[in-house]
Structures are given as C-alpha cells and as structure tokens.
C-alpha positions in Angstrom: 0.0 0.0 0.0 1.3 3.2 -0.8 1.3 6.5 1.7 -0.9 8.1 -0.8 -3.5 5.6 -0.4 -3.4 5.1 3.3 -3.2 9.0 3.9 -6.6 8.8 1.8 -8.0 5.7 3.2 -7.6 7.6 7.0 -9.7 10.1 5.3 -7.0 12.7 5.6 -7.0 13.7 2.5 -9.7 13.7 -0.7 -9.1 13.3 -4.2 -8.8 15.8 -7.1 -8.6 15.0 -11.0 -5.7 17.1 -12.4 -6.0 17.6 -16.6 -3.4 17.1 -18.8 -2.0 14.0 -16.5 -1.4 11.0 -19.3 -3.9 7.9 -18.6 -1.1 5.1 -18.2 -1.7 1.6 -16.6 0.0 2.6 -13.7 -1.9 6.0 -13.2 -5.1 4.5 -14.0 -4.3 1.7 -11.8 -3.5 4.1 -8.8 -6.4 5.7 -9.5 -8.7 3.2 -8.6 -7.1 2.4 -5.6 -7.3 5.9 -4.6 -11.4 6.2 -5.8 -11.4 2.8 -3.3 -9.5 4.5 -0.2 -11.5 7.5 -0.5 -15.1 5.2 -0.8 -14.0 3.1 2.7 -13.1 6.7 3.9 -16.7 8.0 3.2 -18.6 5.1 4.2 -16.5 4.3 7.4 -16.8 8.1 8.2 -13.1 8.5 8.6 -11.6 12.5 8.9 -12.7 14.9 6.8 -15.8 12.3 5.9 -16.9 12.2 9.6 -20.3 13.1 10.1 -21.1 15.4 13.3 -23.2 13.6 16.0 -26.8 13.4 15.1 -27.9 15.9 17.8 -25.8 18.5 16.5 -26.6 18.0 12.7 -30.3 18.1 13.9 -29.5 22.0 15.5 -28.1 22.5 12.1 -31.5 21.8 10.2 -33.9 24.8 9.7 -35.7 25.9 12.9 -39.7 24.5 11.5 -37.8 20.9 10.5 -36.0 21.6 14.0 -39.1 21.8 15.9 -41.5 18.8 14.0 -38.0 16.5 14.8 -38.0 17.8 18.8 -41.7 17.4 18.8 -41.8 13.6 17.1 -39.1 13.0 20.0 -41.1 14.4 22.9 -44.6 12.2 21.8 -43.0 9.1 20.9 -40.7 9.7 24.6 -44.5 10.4 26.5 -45.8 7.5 24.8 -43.5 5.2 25.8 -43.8 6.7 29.1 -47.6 6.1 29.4 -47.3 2.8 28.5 -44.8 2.2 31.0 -47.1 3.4 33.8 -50.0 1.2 32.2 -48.4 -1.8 33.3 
C-alpha cells in the first residue's frame, strides 16, 4: 500500500482530478485504488468524511424541521412513558 492511499484511506485527504495528466496503466491503476481508499473513507466516516453527531446535525436543520424533529421526540418519549405506567 502506498502512503498516498493510506493518507486517503484515514480520510485525511480527498481526491482531485488534475487535466493534462497522461492515462497510463500505472496512473489508472493508482487511480482506482485511490477512488477505493476515498469510498472506505466515506462510508466508514473517517476524517474529513466524519459526520457530526446526530444531535448537533439536527441543530443544524432549519428551525420549523428543528421543531417537528423535537416534537416527534417528545410524543413518541411520552408514549413510551404512558405505556410504561399502564403496566
């Protein structure tokens, strides 16, 4: 494995497509592996692909979406609660 890919794989670094670079075997070959560090990267949510915690990407949606989200929480939170104390 090269340091190029691992440094991508970690998700410390992304991709970019430079023109005027010539398509040989080897660069098209390191290409792909690159495309597949950066993938694993992404879906594993590795550095610059990690996603925030949920509670703070939910503060981060408009206020009305913000509010119907809090509000779902809050009745299906009461509901379980009232079941609870039916029993």
């Amino acid at each position: 494995m090269v340091v190029n890919q691992e440094v991508v794989k970690l998700g410390l670094a992304h991709l970019h497509h430079t023109e005027g670079i010539p398509s040989t075997k080897y660069y098209i070959k390191l290409t792909e592996q690159l495309v597949k560090a950066q993938l694993y990267a992404e879906k594993k949510g590795r550095g610059v692909w990690k996603r925030p915690p949920l509670r703070d990407r939910i503060r981060q949606m408009p206020s009305n979406l913000y509010s119907s989200v809090k509000d779902y929480v809050r009745l299906k939170f009461t509901r379980k609660k009232d079941e609870k104390l039916k029993e």
